[in-house]
C-alpha positions as CSV (number, residue, x, y, z in Angstrom):
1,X,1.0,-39.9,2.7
2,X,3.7,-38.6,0.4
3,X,7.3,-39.8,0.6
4,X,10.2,-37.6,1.3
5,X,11.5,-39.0,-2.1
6,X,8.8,-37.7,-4.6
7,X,9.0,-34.1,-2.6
8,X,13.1,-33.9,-3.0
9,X,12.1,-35.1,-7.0
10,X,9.3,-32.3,-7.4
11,X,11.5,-29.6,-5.8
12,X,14.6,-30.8,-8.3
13,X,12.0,-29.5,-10.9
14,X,12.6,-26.1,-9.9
15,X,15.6,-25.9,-11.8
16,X,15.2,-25.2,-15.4
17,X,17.9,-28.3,-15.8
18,X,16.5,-31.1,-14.0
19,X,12.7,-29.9,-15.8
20,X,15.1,-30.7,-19.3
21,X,16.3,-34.3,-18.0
22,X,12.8,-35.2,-16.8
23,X,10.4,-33.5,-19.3
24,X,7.9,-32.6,-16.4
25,X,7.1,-29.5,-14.9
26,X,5.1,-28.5,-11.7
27,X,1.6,-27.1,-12.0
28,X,-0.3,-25.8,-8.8
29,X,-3.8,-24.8,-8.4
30,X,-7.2,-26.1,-8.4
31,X,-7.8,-23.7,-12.3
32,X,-4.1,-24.5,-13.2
33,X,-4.0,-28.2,-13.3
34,X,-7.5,-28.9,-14.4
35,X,-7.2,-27.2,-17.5
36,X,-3.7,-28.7,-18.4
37,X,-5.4,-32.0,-17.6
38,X,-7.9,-31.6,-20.5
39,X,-5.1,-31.4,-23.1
40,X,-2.1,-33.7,-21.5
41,X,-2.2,-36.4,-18.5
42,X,-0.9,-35.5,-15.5
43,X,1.8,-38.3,-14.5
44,X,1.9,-37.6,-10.6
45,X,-1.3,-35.6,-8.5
46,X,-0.2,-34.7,-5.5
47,X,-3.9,-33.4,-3.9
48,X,-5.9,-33.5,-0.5
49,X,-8.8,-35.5,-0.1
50,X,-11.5,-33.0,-0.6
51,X,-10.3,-32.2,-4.1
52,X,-9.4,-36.2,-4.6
53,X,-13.3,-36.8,-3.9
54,X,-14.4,-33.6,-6.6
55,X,-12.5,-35.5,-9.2
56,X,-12.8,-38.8,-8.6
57,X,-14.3,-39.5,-12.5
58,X,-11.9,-37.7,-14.0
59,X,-8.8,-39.7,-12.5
60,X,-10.4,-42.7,-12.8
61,X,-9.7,-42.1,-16.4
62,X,-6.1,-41.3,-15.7
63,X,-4.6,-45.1,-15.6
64,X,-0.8,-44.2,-15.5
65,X,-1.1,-41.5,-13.4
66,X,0.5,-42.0,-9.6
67,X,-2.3,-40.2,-7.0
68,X,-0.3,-39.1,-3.7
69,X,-3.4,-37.8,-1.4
70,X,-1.6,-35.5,1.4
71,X,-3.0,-33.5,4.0
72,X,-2.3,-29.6,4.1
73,X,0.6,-29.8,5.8
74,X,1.8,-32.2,3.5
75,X,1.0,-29.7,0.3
76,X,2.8,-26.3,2.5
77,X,6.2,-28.7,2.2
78,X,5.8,-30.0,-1.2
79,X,4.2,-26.7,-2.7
80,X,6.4,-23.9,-3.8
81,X,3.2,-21.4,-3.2
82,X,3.2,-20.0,-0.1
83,X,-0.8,-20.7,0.1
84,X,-1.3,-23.8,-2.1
85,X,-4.7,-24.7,-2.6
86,X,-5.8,-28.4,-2.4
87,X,-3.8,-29.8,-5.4
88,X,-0.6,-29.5,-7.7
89,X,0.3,-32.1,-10.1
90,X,3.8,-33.5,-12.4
91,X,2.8,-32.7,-16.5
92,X,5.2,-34.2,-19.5
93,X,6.7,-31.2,-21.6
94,X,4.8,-30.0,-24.9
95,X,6.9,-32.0,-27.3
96,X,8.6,-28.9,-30.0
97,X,7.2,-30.1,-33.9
98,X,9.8,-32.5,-35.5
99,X,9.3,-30.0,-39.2
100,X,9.6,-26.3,-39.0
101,X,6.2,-25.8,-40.7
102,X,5.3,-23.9,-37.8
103,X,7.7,-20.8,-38.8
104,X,5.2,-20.1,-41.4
105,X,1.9,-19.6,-39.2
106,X,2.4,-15.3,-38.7
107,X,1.7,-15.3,-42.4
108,X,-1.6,-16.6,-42.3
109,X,-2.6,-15.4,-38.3
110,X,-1.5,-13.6,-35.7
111,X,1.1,-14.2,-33.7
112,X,3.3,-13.1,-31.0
113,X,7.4,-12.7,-30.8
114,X,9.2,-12.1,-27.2
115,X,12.9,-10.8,-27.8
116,X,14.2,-11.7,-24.6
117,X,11.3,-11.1,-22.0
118,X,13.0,-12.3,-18.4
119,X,10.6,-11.9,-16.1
120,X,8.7,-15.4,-14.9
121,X,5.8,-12.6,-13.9
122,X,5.7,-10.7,-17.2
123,X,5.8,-14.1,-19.0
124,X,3.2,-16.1,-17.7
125,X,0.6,-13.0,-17.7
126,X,1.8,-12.3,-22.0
127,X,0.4,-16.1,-22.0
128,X,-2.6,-15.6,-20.3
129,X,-3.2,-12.2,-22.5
130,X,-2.5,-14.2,-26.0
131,X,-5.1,-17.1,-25.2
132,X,-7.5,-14.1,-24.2
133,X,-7.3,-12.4,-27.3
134,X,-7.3,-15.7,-29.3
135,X,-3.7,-15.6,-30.2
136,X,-2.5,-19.7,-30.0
137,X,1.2,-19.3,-30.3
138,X,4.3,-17.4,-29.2
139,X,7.5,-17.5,-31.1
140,X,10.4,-16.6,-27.6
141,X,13.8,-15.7,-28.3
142,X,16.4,-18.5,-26.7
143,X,16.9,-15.9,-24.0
144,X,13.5,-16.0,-23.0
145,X,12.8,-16.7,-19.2
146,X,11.6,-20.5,-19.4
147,X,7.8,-21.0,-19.7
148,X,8.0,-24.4,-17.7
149,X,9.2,-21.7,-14.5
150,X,7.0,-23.2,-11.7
151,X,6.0,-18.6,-12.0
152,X,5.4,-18.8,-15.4
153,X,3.3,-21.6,-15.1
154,X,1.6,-20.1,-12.0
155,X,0.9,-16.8,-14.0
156,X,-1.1,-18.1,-16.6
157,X,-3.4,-19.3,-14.8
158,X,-4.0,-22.2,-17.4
159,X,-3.8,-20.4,-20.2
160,X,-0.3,-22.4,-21.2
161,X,-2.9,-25.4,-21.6
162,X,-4.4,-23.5,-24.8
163,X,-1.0,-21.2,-26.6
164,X,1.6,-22.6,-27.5
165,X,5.5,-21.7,-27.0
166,X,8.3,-21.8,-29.6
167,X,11.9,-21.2,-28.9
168,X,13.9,-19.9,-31.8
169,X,16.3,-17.6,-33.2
170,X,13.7,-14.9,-33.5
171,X,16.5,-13.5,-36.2
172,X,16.4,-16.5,-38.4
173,X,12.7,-16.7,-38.2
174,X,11.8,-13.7,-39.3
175,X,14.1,-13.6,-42.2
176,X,12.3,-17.2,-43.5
177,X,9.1,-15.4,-43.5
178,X,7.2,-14.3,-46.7
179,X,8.3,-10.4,-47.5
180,X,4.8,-9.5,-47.3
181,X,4.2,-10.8,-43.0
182,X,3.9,-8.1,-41.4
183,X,6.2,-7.2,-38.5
184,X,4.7,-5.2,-36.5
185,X,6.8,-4.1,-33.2
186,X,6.6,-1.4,-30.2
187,X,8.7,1.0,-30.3
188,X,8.8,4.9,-29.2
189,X,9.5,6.0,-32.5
190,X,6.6,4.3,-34.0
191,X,3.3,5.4,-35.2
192,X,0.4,5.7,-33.2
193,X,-1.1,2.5,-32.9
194,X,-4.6,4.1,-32.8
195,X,-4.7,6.1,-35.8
196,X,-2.7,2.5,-37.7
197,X,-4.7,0.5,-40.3
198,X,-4.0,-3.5,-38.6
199,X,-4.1,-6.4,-39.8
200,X,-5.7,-9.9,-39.1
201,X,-2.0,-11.8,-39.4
202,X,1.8,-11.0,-38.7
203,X,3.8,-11.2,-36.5
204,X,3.8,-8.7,-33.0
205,X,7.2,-7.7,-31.3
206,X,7.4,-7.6,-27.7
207,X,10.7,-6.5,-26.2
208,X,12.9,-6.8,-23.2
209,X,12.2,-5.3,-19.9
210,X,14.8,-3.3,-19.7
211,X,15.9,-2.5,-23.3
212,X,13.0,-3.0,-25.2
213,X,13.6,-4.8,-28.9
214,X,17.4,-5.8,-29.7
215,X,18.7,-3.8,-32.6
216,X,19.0,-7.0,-34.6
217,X,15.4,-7.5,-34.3
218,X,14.5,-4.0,-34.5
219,X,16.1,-3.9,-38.3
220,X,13.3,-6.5,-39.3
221,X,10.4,-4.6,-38.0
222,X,8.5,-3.4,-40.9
223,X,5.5,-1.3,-39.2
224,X,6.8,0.7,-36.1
225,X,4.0,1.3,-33.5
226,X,3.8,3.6,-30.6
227,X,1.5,3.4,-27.2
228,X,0.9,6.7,-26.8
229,X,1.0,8.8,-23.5
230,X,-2.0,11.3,-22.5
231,X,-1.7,14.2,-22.4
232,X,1.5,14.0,-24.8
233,X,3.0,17.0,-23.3
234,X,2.5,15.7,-19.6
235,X,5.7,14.1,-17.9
236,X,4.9,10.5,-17.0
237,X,6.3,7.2,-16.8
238,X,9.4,6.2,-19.3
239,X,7.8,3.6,-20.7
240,X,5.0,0.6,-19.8
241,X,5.0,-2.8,-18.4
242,X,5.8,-5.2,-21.1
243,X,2.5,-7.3,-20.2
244,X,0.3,-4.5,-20.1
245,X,1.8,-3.2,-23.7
246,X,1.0,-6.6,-25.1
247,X,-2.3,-6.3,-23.5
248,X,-3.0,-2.8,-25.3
249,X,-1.4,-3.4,-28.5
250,X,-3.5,-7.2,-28.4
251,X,-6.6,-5.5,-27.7
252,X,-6.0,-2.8,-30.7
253,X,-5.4,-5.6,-33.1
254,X,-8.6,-7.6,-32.6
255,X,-11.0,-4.2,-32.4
256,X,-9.6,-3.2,-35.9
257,X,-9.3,-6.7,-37.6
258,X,-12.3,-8.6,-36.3
């Protein structure tokens, strides 16, 4: 039985706002929360009895966590899927490191850079692209849609247990950087990302939806690539899915470098 309470409290955490005051976010999904729950306890489960019953050693373990079992009908109202399956559960907030050693890490690996990606969608699937291809941390732009979005979460289908998110002034950051980090970014006057020699580190540039990388940004970008189209003469689409560009230009990177 779950209280009207704690589902008025785990809606409030759609908001981006009341997720800041708390320090929780929602995770749903059978894949979802079992991953996060290898790397950070959950603080509420909120599961029906069949999934309560497959887990039962692990939450024994999990001594300050509150266990609501509901039934189905119970999950429809709490859940903001419209299917949910069997369980969602309350997670504390990746705390951000107290030194900025972090800004450091595209010198010796590779790493991502979102300039304002503000799609929940696009977001969540860049996540769950990056821990595919081995890449453990994003640096997003302030402007960057949330990653603790209930869709952003939903999207990565557990990768956001495994990469980690930094919010920064993406100008600042790169600035700090060594001369030598690479800055790699997509852009239709680049060079042809298949005929590029690539390296192992650096730092990849993923722009906005809509208008690609900010001109600011775009300044700092020391090696231009380009997605090409095929045929190059044929008419086709203006320009890729940010997600499926980071896929491509991910997938490039580790063929050449590894």
């Amino acid at each position: 039985m779950i209280s009207k309470a704690i589902i008025k409290f785990v809606h409030s955490l759609e908001l981006k706002k009341n997720r800041n005051r708390e320090r929780l976010f929602v995770a749903e999904g059978p894949k979802v929360v079992t991953d996060l729950a290898t790397v950070v306890r959950p603080k509420l489960i909120i599961a029906t009895p069949e999934w309560l019953t497959q887990h039962h050693a692990e939450i024994q373990l999990w001594e300050d966590t509150q266990v609501c079992e509901v039934t189905e009908e119970e999950l429809r109202k709490t859940s903001f899927l419209k299917h949910p399956q069997q369980v969602m559960a309350l997670f504390p907030m990746r705390e951000e490191p107290t030194t900025p050693s972090f800004s450091a890490l595209p010198s010796h690996q590779l790493c991502l850079a979102l300039d304002d990606i503000q799609d929940p969608g696009n977001l969540g699937t860049i996540i769950r692209i990056a821990d595919w291809f081995g890449i453990e941390h994003i640096f997003c732009s302030k402007e960057t849609a949330d990653v603790y979005n209930p869709k952003v979460v939903q999207a990565t289908m557990g990768s956001i247990a495994r990469v980690q998110l930094h919010y920064t002034d993406l100008h600042q950051l790169i600035t700090a950087l060594p001369s030598e980090t690479p800055i790699y970014g997509t852009l239709l006057d680049g060079q042809n990302i298949y005929t590029q020699e690539l390296t192992s580190h650096g730092l990849i540039v993923m722009g906005n939806e809509g208008n690609g990388i900010s001109p600011d940004i775009r300044k700092l970008v020391t090696r231009r690539l380009l997605i090409p189209n095929y045929p190059s003469d044929r008419v086709c689409a203006e320009s890729l899915n940010v997600a499926i560009a980071t896929a491509i230009t991910c997938a490039e990177f580790r063929r050449k470098t590894s």
